[in-house]
Residue, then its C-alpha position, 0 to 999 in steps of 0.5 A: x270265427x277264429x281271432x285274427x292272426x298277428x304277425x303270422x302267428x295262429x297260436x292264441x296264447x302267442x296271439x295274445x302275448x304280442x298283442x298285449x306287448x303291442x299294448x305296453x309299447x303304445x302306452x309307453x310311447x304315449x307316455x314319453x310323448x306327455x313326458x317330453x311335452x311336459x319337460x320341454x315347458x320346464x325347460x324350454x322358453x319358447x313355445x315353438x321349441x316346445x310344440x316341436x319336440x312334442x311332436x318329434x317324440x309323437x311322429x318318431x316313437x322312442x327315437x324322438x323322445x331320446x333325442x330330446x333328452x341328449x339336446x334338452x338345456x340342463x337346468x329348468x327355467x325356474x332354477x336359471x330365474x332363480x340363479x339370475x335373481x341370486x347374482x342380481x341380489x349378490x351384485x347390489x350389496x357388492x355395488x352398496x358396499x363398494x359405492x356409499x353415498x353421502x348422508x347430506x348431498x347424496x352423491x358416490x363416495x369411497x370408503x376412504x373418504x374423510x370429507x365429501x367431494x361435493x358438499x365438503x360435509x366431514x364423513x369420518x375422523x381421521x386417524x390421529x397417528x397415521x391418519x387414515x380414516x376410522x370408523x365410529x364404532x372402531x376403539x382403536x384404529x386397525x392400521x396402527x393399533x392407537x386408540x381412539x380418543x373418546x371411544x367407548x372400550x368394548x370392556x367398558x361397554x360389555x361391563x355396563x351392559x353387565x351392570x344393567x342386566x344385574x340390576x334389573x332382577x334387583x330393582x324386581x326383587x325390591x318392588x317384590x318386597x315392598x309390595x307386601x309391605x304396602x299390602x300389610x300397612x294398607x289392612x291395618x287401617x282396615x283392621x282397627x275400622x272393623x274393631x272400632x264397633x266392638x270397643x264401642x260396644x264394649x264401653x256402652x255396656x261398661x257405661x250401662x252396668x257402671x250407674x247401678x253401682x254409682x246409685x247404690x253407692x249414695x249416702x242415705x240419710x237417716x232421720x232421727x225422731x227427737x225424744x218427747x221426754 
């Protein structure tokens, strides 16, 4: 039995050929029908709009799927949360920065405040050329270039934080060195314990040879015999 004819053709090899570029062309529009469901979801919020371009890239091969892709939102959903979340971040610091509230009654105050609106609690001190408020950590007002009486000089500080870090690896070196001091006078007591017996011993056996020679040194007494003449 002779293979079935595609298109007309009776020539095997040319039969062959179309069928396998059949094959490649129903795979490829398989293809772009997941691609589009699957971007779509990336994209697209709602599911109806999803289902709907899916089934617009599988009911029209090729065409549906190229029209997908001219009238698909740019971004994905993941990056507008992202941006969303982002502009939300950037407008609460601008919102802690512009709107401070007071550390006693809590209520909105402005920069420039010196005192509190609602509980007159003092905020800042002024300036005592021109009289704008200053900051805590200001040594001298930026407005009028005074300085800020009682305000710690940035050379003063840097200098006493220089102090601090030199003295630091002295206060070690010193304990480094007592320390051995204190090792060398703690093994003294130790040393002259462990000697103690040997001069004991050494006086004992100086004490035991002494008292031969203090016998040996005893006057004798000679007795003499009266002459019987």
């Amino acid at each position: 039995m002779g293979a079935l004819a595609v298109f007309g053709i009776s020539n095997d090899a040319l039969n062959l050929a179309v069928k396998l570029l059949l094959l490649v062309l129903i795979a490829i529009w398989l293809a772009l029908v997941f691609w589009t469901y699957a971007d779509a979801q990336r994209r697209v919020e709602d599911p109806m709009l999803v289902a709907c371009a899916a089934a617009a890239s599988f009911f029209f091969p090729f065409v549906g799927a190229i029209v997908y892709t001219i009238i698909r939102p740019p971004e994905y959903l993941d990056d507008v949360r992202e941006r969303e979340l982002e502009i939300a971040a950037a407008e609460a610091r601008l919102s802690q920065v512009e709107q401070l509230s007071c550390p006693s009654c809590g209520s909105e105050i402005e920069k420039t405040f010196l005192r509190c609106p609602s509980c007159a609690a003092k905020l800042k001190e002024p300036c005592t050329s021109c009289g704008r408020p200053l900051d805590p950590r200001w040594a001298l007002c930026p407005y009028c270039e005074a300085e800020v009486p009682g305000a710690v000089q940035p050379s003063a500080e840097r200098a006493r934080r220089r102090g601090g870090r030199r003295a630091a690896p002295a206060a070690r070196t010193a304990a480094a060195e007592r320390a051995p001091a204190s090792a060398r006078q703690a093994s003294r007591p130790a040393r002259s314990a462990r000697s103690a017996p040997a001069q004991a011993r050494q006086s004992g056996s100086d004490g035991g040879s002494s008292e031969p020679a203090s016998t040996s040194e005893q006057p004798t007494v000679r007795r003499t015999r009266p002459d019987t003449a």
